[in-house]
HTML snippet that shows the backbone in 3Dmol.js (N, CA, C, O; Angstrom):
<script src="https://3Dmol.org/build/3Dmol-min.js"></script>
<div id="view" style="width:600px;height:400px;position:relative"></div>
<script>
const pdb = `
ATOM      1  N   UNK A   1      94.065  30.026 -13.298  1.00  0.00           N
ATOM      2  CA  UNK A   1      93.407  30.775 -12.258  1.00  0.00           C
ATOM      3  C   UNK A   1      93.149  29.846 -11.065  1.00  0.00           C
ATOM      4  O   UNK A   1      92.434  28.857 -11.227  1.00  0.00           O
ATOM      5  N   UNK A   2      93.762  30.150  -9.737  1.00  0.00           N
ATOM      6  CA  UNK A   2      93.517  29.657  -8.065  1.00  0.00           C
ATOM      7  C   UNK A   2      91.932  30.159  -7.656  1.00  0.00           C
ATOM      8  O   UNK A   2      91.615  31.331  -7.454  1.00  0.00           O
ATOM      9  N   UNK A   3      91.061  29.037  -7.589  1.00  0.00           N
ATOM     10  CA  UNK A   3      89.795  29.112  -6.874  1.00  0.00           C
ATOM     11  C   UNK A   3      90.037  27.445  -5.984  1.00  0.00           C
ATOM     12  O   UNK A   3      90.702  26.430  -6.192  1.00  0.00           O
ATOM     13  N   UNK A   4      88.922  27.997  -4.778  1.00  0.00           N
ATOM     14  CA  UNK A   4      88.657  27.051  -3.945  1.00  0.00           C
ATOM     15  C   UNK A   4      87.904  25.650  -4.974  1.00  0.00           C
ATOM     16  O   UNK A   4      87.432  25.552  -6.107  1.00  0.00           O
ATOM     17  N   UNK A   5      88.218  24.441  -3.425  1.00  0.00           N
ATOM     18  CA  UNK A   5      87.625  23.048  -5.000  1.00  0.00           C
ATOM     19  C   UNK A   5      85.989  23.700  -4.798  1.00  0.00           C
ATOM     20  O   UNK A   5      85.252  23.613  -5.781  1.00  0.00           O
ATOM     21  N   UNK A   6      85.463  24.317  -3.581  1.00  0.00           N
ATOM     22  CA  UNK A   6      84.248  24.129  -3.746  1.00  0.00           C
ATOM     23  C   UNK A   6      83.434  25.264  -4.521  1.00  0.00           C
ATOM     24  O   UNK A   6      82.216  25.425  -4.604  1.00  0.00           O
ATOM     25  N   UNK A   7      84.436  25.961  -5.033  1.00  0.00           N
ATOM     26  CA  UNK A   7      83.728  26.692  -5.979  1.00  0.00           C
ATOM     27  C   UNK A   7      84.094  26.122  -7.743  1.00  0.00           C
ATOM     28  O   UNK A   7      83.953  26.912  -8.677  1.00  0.00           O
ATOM     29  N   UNK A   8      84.405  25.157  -7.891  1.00  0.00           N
ATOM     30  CA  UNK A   8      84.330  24.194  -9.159  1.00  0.00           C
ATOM     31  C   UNK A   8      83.197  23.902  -9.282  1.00  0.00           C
ATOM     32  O   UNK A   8      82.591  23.129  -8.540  1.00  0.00           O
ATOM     33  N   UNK A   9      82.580  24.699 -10.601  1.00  0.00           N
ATOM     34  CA  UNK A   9      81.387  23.949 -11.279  1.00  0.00           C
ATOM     35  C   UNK A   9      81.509  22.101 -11.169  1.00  0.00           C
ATOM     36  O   UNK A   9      82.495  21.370 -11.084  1.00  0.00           O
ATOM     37  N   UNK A  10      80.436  21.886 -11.203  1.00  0.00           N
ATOM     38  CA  UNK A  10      80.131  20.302 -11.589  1.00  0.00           C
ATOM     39  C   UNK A  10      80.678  19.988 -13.314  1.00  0.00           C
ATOM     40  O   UNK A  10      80.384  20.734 -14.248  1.00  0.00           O
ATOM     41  N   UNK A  11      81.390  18.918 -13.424  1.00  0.00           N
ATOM     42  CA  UNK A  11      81.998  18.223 -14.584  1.00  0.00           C
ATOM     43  C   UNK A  11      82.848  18.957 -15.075  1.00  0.00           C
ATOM     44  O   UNK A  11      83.195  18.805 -16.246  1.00  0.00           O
ATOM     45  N   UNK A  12      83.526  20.203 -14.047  1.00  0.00           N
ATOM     46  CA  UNK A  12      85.174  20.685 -14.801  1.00  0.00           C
ATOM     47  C   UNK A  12      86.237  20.029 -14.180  1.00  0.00           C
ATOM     48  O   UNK A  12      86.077  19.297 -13.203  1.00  0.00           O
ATOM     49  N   UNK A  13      87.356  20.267 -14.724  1.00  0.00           N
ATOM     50  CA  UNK A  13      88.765  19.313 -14.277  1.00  0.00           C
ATOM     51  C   UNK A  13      89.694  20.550 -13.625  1.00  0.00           C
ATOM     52  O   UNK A  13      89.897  21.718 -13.957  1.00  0.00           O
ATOM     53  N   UNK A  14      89.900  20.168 -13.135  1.00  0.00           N
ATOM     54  CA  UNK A  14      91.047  21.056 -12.189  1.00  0.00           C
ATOM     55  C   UNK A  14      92.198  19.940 -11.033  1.00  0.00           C
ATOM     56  O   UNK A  14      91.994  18.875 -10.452  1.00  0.00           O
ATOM     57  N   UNK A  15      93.161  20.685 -11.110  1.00  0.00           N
ATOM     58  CA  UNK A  15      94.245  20.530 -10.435  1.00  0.00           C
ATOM     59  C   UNK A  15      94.834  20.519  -9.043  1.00  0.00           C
ATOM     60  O   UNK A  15      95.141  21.687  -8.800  1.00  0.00           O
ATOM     61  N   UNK A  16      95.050  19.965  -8.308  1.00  0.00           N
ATOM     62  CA  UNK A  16      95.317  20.802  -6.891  1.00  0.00           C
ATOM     63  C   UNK A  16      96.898  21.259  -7.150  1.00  0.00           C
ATOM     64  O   UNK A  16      97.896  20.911  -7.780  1.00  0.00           O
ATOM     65  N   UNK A  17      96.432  22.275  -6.231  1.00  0.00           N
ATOM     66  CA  UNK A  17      97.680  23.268  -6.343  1.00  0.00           C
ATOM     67  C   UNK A  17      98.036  23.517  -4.548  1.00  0.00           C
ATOM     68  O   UNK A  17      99.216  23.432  -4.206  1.00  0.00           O
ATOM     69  N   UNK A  18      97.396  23.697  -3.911  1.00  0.00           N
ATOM     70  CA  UNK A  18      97.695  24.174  -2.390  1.00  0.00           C
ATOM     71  C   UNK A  18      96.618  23.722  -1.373  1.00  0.00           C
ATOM     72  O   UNK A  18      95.484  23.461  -1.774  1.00  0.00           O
ATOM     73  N   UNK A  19      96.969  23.618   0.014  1.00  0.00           N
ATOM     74  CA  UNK A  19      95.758  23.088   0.494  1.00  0.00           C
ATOM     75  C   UNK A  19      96.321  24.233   1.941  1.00  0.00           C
ATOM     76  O   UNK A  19      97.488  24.355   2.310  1.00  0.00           O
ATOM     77  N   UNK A  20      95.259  24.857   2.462  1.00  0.00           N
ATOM     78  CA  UNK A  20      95.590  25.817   3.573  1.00  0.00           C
ATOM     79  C   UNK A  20      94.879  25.417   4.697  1.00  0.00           C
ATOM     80  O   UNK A  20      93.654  25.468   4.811  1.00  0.00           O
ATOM     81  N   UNK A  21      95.581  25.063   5.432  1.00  0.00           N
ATOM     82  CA  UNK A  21      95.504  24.320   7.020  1.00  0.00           C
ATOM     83  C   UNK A  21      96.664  23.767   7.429  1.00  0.00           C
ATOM     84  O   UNK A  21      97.774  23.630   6.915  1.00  0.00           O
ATOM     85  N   UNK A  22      96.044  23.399   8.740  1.00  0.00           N
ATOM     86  CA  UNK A  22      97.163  22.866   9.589  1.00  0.00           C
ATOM     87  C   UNK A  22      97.288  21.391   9.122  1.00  0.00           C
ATOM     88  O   UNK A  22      96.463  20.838   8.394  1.00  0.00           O
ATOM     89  N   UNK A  23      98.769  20.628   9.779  1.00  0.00           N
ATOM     90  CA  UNK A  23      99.236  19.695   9.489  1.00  0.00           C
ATOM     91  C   UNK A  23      98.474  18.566   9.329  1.00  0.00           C
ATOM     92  O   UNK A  23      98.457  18.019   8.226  1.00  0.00           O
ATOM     93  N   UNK A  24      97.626  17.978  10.557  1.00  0.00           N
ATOM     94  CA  UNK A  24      96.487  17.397  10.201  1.00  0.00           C
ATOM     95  C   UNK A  24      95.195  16.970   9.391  1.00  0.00           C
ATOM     96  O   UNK A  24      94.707  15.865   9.154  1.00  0.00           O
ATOM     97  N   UNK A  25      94.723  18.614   8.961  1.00  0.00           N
ATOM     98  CA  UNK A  25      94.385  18.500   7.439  1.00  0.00           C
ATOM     99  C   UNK A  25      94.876  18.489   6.514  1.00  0.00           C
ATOM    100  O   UNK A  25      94.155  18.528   5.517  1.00  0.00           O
ATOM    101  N   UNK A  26      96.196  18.438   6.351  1.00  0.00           N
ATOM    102  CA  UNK A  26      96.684  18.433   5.040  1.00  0.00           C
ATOM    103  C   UNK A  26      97.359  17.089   4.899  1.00  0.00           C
ATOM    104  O   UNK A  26      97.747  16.679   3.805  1.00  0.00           O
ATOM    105  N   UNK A  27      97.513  16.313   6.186  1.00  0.00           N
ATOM    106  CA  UNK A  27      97.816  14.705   6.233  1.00  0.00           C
ATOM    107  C   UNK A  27      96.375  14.286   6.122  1.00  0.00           C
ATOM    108  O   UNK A  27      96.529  13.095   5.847  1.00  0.00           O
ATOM    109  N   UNK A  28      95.573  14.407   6.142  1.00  0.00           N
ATOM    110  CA  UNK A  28      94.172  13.403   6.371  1.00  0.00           C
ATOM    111  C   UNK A  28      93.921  13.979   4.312  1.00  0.00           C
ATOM    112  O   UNK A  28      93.667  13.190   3.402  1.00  0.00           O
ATOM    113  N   UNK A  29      94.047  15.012   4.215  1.00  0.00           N
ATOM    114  CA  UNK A  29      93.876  14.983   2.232  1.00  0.00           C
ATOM    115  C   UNK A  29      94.780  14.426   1.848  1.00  0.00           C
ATOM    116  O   UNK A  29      94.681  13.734   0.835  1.00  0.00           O
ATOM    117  N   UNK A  30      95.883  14.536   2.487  1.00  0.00           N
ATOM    118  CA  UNK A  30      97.048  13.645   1.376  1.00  0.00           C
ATOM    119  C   UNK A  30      96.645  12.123   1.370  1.00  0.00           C
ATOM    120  O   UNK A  30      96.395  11.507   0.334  1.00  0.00           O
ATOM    121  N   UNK A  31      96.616  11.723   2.303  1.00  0.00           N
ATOM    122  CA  UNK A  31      96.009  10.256   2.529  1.00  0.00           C
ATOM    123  C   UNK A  31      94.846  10.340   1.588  1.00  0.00           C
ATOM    124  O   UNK A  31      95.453  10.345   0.518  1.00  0.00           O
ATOM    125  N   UNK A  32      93.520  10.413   1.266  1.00  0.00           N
ATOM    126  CA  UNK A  32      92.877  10.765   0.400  1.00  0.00           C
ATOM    127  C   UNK A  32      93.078  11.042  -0.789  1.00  0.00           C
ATOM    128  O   UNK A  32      92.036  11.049  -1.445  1.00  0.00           O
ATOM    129  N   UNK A  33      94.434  11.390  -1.626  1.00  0.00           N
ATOM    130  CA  UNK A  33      94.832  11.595  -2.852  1.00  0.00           C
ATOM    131  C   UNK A  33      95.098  13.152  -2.856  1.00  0.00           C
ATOM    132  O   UNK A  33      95.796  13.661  -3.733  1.00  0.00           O
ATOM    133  N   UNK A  34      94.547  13.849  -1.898  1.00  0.00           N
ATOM    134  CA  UNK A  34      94.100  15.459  -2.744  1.00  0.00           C
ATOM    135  C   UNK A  34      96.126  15.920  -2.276  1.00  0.00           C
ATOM    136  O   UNK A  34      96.454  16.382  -1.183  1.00  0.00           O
ATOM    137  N   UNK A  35      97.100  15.626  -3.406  1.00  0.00           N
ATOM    138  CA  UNK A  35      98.247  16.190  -3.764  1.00  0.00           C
ATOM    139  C   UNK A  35      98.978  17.042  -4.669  1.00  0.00           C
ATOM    140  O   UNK A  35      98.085  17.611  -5.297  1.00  0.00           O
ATOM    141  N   UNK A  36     100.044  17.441  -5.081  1.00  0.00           N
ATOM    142  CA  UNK A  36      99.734  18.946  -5.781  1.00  0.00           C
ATOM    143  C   UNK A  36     100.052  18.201  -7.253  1.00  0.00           C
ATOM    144  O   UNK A  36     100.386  17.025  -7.400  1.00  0.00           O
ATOM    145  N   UNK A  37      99.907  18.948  -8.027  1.00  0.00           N
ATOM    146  CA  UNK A  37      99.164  18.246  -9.135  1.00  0.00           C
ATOM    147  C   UNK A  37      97.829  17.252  -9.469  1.00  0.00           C
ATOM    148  O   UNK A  37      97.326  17.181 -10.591  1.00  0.00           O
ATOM    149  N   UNK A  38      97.456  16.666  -8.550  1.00  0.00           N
ATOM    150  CA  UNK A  38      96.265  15.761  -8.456  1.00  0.00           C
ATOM    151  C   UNK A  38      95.113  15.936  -9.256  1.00  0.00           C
ATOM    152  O   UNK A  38      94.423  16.811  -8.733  1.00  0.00           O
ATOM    153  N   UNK A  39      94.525  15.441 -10.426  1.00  0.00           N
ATOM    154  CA  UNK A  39      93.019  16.159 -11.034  1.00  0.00           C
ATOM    155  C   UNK A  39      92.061  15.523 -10.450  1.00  0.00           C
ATOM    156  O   UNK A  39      91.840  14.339 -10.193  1.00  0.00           O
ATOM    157  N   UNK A  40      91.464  16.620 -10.262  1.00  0.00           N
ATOM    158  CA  UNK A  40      90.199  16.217  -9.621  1.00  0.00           C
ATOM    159  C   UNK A  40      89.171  16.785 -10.512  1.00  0.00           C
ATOM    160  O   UNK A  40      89.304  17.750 -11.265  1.00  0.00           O
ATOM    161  N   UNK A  41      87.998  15.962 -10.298  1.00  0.00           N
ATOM    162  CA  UNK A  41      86.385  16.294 -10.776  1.00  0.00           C
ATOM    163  C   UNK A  41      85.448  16.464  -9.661  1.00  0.00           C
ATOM    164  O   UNK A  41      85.432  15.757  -8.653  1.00  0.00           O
ATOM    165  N   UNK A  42      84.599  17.541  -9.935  1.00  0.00           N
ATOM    166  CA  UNK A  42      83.411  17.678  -8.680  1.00  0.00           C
ATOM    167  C   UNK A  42      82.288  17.054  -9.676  1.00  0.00           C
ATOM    168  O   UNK A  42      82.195  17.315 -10.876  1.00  0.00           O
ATOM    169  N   UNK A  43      81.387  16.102  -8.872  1.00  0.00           N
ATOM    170  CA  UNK A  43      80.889  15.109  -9.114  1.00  0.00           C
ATOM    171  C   UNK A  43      79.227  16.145  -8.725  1.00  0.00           C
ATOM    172  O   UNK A  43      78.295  16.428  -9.478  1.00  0.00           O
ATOM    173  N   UNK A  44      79.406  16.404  -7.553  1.00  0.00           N
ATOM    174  CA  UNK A  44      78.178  17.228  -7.289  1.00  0.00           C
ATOM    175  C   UNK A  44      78.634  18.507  -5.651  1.00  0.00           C
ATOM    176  O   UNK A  44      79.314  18.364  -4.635  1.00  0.00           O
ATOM    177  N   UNK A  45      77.855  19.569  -6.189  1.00  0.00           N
ATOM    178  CA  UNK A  45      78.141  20.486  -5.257  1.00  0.00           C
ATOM    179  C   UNK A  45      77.002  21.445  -4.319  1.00  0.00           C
ATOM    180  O   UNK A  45      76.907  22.551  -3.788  1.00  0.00           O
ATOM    181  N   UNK A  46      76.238  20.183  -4.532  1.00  0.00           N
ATOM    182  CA  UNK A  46      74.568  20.972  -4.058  1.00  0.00           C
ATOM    183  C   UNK A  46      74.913  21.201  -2.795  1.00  0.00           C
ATOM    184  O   UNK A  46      76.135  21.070  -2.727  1.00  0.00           O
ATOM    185  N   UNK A  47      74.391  21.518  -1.599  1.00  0.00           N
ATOM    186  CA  UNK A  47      74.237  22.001  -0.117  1.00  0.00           C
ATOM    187  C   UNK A  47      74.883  20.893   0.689  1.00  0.00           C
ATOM    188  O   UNK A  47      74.586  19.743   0.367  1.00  0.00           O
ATOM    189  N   UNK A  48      75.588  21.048   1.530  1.00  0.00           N
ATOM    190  CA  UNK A  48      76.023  19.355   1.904  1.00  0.00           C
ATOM    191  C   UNK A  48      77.351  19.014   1.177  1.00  0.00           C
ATOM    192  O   UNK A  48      77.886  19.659   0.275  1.00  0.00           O
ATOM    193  N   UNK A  49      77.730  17.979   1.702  1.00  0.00           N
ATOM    194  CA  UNK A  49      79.254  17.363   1.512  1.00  0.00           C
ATOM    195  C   UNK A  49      78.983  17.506  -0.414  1.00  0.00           C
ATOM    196  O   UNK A  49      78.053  17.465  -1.218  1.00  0.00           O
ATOM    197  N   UNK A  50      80.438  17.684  -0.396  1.00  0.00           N
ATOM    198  CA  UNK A  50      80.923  17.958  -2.215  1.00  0.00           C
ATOM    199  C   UNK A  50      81.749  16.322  -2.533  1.00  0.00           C
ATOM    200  O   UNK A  50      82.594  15.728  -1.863  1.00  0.00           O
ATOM    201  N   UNK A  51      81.028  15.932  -3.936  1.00  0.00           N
ATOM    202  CA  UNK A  51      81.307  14.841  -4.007  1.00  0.00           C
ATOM    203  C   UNK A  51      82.303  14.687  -4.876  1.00  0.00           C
ATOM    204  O   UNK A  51      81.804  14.381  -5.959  1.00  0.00           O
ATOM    205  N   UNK A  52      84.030  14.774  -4.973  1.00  0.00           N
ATOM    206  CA  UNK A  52      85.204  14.910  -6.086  1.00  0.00           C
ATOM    207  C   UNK A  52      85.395  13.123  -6.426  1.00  0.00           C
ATOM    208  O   UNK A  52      84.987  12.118  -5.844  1.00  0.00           O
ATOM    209  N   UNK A  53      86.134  13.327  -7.530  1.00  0.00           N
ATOM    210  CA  UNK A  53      86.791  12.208  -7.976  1.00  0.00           C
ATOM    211  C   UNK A  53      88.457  12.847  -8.013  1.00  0.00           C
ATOM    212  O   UNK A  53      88.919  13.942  -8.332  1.00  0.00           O
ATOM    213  N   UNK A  54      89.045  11.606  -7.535  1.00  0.00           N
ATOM    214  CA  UNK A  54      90.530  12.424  -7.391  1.00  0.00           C
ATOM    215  C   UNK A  54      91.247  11.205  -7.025  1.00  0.00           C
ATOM    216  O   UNK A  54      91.070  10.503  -6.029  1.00  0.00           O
ATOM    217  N   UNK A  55      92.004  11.073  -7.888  1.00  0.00           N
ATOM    218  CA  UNK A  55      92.845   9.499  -8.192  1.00  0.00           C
ATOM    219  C   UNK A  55      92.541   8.397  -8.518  1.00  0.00           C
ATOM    220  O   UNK A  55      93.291   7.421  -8.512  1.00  0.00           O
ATOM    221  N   UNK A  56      91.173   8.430  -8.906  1.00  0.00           N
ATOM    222  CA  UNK A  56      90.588   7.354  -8.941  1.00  0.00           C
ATOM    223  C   UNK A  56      89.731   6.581  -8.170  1.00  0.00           C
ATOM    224  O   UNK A  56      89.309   5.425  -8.137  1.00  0.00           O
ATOM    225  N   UNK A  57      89.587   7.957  -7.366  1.00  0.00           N
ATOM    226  CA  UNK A  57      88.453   7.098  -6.146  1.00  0.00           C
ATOM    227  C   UNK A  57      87.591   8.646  -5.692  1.00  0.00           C
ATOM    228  O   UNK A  57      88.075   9.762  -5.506  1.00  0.00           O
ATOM    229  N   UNK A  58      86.246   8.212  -5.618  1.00  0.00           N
ATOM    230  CA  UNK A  58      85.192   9.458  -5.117  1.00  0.00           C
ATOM    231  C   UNK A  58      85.427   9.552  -3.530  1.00  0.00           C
ATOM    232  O   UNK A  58      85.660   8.713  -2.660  1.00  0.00           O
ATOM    233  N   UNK A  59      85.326  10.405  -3.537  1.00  0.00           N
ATOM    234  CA  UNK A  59      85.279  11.097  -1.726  1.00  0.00           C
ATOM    235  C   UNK A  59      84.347  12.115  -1.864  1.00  0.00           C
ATOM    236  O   UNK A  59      84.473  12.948  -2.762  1.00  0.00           O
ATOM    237  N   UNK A  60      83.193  12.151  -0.877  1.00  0.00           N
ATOM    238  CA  UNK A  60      82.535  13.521   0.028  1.00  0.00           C
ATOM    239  C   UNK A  60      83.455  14.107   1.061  1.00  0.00           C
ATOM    240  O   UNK A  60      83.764  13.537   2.108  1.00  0.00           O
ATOM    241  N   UNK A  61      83.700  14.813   0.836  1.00  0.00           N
ATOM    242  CA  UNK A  61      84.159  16.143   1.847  1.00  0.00           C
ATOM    243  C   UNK A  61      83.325  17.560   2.061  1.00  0.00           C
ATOM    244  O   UNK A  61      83.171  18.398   1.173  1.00  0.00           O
ATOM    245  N   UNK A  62      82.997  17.625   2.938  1.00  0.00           N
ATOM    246  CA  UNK A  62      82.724  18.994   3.811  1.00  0.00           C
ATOM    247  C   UNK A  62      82.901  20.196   2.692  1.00  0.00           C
ATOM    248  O   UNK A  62      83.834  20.110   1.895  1.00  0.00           O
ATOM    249  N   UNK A  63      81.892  21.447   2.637  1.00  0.00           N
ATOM    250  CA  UNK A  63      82.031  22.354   1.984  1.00  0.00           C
ATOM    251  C   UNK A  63      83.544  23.368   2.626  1.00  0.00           C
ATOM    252  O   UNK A  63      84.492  23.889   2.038  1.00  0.00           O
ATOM    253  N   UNK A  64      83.253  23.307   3.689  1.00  0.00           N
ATOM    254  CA  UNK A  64      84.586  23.945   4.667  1.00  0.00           C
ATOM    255  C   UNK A  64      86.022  23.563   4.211  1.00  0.00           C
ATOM    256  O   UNK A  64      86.935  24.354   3.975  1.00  0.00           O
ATOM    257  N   UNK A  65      86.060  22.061   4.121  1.00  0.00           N
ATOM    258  CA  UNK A  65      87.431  21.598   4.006  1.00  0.00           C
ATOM    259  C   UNK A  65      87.433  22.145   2.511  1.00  0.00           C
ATOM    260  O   UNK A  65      88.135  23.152   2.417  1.00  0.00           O
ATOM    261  N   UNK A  66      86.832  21.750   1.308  1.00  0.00           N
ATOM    262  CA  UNK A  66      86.975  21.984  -0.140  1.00  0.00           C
ATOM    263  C   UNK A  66      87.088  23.420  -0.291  1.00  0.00           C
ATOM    264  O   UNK A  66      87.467  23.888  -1.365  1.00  0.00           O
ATOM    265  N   UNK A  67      86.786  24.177   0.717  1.00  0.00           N
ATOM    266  CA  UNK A  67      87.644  26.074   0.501  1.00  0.00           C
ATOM    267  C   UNK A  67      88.782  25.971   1.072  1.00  0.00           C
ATOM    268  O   UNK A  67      89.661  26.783   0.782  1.00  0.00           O
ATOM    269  N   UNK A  68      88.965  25.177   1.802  1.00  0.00           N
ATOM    270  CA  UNK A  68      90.926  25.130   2.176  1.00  0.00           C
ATOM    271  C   UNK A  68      91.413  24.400   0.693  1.00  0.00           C
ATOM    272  O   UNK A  68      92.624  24.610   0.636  1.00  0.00           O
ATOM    273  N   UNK A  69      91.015  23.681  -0.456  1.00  0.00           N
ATOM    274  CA  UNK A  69      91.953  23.325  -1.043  1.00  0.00           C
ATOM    275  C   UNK A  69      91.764  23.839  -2.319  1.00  0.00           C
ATOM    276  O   UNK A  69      90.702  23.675  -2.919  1.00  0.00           O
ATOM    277  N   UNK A  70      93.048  24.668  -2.953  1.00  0.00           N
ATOM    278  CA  UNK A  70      93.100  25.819  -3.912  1.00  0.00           C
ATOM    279  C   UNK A  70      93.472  24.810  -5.262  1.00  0.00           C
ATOM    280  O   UNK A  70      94.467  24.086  -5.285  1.00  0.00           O
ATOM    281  N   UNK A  71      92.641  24.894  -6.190  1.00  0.00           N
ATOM    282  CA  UNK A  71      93.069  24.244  -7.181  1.00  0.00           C
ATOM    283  C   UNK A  71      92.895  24.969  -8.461  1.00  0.00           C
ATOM    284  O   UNK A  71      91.932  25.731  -8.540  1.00  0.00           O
ATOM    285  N   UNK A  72      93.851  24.813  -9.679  1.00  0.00           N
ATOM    286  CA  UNK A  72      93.828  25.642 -11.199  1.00  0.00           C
ATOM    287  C   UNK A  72      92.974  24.867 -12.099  1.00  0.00           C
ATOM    288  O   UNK A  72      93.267  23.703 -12.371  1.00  0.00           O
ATOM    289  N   UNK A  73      91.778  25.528 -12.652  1.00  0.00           N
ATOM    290  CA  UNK A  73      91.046  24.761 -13.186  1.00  0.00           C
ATOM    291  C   UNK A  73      91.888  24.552 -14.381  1.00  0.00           C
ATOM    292  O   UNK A  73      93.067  24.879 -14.517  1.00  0.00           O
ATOM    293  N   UNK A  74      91.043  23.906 -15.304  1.00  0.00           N
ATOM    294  CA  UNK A  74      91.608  23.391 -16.460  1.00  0.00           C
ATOM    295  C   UNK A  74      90.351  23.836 -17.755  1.00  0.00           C
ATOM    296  O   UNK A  74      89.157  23.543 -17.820  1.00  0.00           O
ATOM    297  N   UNK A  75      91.373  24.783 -18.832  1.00  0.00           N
ATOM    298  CA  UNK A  75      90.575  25.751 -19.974  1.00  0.00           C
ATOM    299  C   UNK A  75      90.133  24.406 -20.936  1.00  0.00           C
ATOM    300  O   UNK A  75      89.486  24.572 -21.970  1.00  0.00           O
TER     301      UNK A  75
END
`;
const viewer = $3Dmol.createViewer("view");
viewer.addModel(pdb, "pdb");
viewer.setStyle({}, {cartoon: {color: "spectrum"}});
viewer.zoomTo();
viewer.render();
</script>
């Protein structure tokens, strides 16, 4: 199932699958790791920047940007 990263509960694993924006955002995530297949973990998703793990390195990103990127959780 395709949900946004920022609707990933805290401590599930999911996948990236698609990222919807323009070229720029989707070069500034790739640089960042967020690529298709990529697992990522949401670390925390309270009000305010969402904190993933994704390749091996934590990043905060924007609640905005984490609904552009569509990822398949993992059962």
């Amino acid at each position: 199932m395709l949900m946004p990263l920022a609707m990933l509960p805290p401590c599930r694993r999911a996948f990236v699958k698609n990222i919807l924006g323009g070229r720029g955002l989707i070069r500034r995530l790739t640089e960042l790791g967020f690529t298709p297949d990529a697992e990522v973990h949401v670390f925390k998703s309270s009000p305010g920047p969402i904190l993933v793990s994704v390749r091996g390195s934590r990043v905060a990103i924007g609640w905005g940007v984490a609904m552009k990127i569509l990822v398949e959780v993992v059962e």
